[in-house]
C-alpha positions as CSV (number, residue, x, y, z in Angstrom):
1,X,-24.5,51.8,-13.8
2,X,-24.1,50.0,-17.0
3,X,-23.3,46.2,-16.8
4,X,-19.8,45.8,-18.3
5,X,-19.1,42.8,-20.6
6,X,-15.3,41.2,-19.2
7,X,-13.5,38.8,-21.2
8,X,-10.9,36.6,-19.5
9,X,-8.6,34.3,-21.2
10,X,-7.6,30.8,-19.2
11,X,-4.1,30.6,-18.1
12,X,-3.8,26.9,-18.5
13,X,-6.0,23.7,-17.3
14,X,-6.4,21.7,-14.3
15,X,-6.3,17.9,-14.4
16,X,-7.7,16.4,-11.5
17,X,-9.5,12.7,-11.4
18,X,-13.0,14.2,-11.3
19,X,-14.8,13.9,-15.4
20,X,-18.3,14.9,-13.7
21,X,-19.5,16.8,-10.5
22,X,-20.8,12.7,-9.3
23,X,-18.1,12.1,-6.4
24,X,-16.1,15.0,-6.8
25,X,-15.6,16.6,-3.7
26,X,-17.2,19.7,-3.0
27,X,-14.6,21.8,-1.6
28,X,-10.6,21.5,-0.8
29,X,-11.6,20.1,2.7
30,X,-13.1,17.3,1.5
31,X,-10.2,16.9,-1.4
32,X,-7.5,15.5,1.1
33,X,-4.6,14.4,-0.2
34,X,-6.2,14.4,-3.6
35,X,-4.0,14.4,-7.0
36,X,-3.7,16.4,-9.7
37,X,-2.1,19.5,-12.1
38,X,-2.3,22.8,-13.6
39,X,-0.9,22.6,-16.9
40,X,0.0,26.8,-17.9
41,X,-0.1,27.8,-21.6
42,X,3.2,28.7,-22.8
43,X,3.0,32.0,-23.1
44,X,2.8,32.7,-19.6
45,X,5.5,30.0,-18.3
46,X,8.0,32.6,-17.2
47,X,5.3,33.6,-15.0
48,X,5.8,30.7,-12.8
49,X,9.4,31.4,-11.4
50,X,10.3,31.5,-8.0
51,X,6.2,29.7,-7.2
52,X,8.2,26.5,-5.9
53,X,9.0,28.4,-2.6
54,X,5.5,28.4,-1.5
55,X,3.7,25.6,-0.2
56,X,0.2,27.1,-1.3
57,X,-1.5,28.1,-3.7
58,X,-4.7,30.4,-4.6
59,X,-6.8,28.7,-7.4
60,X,-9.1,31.0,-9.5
61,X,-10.9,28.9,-12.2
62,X,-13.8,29.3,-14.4
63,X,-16.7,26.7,-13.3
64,X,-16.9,25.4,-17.2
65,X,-19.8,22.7,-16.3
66,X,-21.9,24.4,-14.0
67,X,-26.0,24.7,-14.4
68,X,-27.6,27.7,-14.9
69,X,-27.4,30.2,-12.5
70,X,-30.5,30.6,-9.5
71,X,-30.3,33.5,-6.9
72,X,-31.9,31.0,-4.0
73,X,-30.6,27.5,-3.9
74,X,-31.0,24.5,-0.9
75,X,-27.3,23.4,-0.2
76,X,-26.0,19.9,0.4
77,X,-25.1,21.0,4.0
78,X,-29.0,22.5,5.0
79,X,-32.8,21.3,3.8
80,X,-33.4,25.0,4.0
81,X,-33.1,27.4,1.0
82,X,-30.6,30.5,0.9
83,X,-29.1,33.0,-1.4
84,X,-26.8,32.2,-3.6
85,X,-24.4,34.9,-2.2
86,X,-25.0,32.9,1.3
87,X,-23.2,29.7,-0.3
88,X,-20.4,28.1,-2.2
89,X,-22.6,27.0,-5.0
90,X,-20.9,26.8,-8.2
91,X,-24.0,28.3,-10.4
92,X,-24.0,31.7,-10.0
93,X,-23.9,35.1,-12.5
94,X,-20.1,34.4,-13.2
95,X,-19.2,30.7,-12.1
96,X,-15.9,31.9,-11.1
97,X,-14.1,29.5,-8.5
98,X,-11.8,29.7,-6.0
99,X,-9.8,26.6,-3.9
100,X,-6.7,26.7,-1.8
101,X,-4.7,24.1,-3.0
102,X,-1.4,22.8,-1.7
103,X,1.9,22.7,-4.2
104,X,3.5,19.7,-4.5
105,X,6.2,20.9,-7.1
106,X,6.9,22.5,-10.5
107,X,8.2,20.5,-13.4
108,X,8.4,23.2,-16.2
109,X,4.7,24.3,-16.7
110,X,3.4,21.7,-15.0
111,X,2.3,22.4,-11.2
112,X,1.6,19.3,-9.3
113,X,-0.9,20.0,-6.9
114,X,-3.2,18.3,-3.8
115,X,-6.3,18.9,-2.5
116,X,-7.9,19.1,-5.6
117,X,-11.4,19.6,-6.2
118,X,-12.1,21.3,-9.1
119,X,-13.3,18.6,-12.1
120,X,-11.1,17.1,-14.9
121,X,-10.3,20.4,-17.8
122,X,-11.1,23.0,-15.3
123,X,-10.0,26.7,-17.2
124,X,-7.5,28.3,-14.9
125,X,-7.9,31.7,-14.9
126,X,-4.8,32.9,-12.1
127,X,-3.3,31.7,-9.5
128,X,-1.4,33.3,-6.6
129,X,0.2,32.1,-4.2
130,X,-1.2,31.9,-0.5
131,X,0.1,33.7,2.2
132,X,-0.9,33.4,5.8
133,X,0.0,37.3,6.9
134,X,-2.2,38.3,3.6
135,X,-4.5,35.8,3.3
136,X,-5.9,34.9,7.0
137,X,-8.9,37.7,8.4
138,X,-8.5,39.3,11.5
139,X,-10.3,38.6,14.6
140,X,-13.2,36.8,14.9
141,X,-15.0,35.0,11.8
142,X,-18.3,34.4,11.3
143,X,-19.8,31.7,9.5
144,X,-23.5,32.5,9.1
145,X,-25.8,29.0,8.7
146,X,-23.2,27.1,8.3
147,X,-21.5,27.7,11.7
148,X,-24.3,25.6,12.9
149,X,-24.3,22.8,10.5
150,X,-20.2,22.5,10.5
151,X,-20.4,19.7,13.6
152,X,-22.6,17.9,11.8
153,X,-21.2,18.3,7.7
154,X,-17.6,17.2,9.4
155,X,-19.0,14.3,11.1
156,X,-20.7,13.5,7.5
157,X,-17.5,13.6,6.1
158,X,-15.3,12.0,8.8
159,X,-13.5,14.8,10.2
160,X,-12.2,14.9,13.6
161,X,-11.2,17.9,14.0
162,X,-14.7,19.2,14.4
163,X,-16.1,16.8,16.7
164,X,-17.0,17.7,20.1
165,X,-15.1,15.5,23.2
166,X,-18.0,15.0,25.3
């Protein structure tokens, strides 16, 4: 098969407080509570009626400052290399990202958002909004290496909810 060449055009921009990847948080889990806004070109305003009813929504963006790509790469969670596919890295063949982010409210074309942890002039690509009954697997999930690295990541970041009671 050929490789295709795909052109995508931003929706809008995200605003958030983060200029550079230094203390920006590395995922929505670790964006709590954090501030910010999608700001949708005109031409696709009407596109945003009726998104106040939902409480989430499903950031796709384009990873505008990320390095170049490398197919292994040592995470911030393990010491020990993996493929790229194996991770959340941002560098990869098309730095596309994704975060779950909640909605705060619309104000015309401007969609106030939390949980932000994309950095500051972020492309938007789409957005759609999150439903559980879509958007949650089935049975079981898997985490791969980083089921046995989440205690101690959350623990790094001060989360509660995945410490053990002993």
């Amino acid at each position: 098969m050929e490789p295709q060449t795909i052109c995508y055009r931003p929706i809008g921009v995200l605003h958030t407080p983060f200029a550079d990847s230094e203390g920006a948080p590395i995922q929505p889990a670790g964006a709590r509570g954090v501030e910010g806004e999608a700001v949708i070109d005109p031409a696709y305003a009407e596109g945003l009626k009726d998104l106040e009813g939902f409480s989430h929504l499903i950031l796709i963006y384009h990873c505008h400052r990320s390095g170049p790509c490398r197919l292994v790469v040592t995470p911030f969670l393990d010491g020990r290399p993996h493929g790229l596919f194996a991770t959340r890295a941002p560098a990869r063949p098309n730095p596309i990202g994704l975060s779950v982010v909640r909605l705060v409210g619309v104000e015309g074309r401007r969609l106030h958002l939390k949980d932000v942890d994309m950095l500051d002039g972020t492309p938007l690509l789409d957005l759609k909004p999150y439903v559980p009954e879509f958007d949650q697997p089935f049975g079981p999930v898997r985490t791969g290496w980083l089921a046995e690295r989440a205690a101690e990541a959350a623990r790094r970041r001060g989360d509660r909810r995945f410490h053990r009671s002993e």
